[in-house]
C-alpha positions as CSV (number, residue, x, y, z in Angstrom):
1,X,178.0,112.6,164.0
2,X,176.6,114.3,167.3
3,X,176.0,117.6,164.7
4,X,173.8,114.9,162.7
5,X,171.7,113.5,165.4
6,X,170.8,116.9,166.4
7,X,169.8,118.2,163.4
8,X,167.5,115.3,163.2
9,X,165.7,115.9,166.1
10,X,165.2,119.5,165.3
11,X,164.2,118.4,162.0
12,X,161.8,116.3,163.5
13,X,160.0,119.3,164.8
14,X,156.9,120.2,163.8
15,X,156.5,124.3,163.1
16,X,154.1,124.3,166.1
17,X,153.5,122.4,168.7
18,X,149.9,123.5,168.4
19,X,147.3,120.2,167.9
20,X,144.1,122.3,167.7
21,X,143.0,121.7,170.9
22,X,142.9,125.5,172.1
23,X,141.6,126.2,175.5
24,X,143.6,128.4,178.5
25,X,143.5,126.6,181.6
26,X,143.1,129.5,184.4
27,X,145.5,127.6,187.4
28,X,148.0,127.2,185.1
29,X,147.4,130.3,181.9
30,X,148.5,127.1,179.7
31,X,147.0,126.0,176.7
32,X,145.4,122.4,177.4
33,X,146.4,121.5,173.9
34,X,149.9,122.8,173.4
35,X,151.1,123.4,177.0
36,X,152.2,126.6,175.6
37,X,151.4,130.5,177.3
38,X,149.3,132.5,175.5
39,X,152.2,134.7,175.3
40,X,154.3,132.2,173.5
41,X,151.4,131.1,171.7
42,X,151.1,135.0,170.4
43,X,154.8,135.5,169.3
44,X,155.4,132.0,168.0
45,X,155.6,133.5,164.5
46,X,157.9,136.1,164.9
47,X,160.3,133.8,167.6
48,X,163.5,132.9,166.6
49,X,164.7,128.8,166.8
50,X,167.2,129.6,169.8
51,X,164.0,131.2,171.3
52,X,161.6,128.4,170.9
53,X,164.2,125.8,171.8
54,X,163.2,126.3,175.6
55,X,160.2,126.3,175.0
56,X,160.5,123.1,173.0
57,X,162.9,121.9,176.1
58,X,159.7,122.3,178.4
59,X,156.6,120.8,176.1
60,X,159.2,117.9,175.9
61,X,159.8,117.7,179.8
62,X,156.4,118.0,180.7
63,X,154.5,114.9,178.5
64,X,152.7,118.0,175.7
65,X,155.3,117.0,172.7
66,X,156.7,113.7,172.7
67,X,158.7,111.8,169.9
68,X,156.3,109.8,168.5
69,X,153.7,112.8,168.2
70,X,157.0,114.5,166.2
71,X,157.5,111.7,163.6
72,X,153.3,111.9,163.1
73,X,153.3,115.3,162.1
């Protein structure tokens, strides 16, 4: 069953956590919208799931991606 539940919360995923709100804040080189780097925002396409998983991990962590915005998308 564990195999199940985690399927379901990567299944939950949207393709990108981008919301459309696109603006690099200089402190932090972060999108303001995504929370991702420009750098991951630039090889998002071609990343692999194992490499966005961190990434994920992180939006998650820090308040960008939450569960309910998951299920809305």
């Amino acid at each position: 069953m564990s195999s199940d539940s985690s399927t379901t919360l990567c299944a939950a995923r949207p393709l990108s956590p981008c919301i459309q709100v696109c603006n690099i804040d200089p402190a932090s080189s972060l999108c303001q919208g995504c929370g991702r780097t420009l750098d991951e925002i630039a090889c998002w396409g071609s990343m692999t799931e194992a490499e966005k998983t961190p990434v994920w991990e992180r939006l998650e962590q820090t308040g960008y991606v939450d569960a309910l915005r998951r299920e809305e998308r």
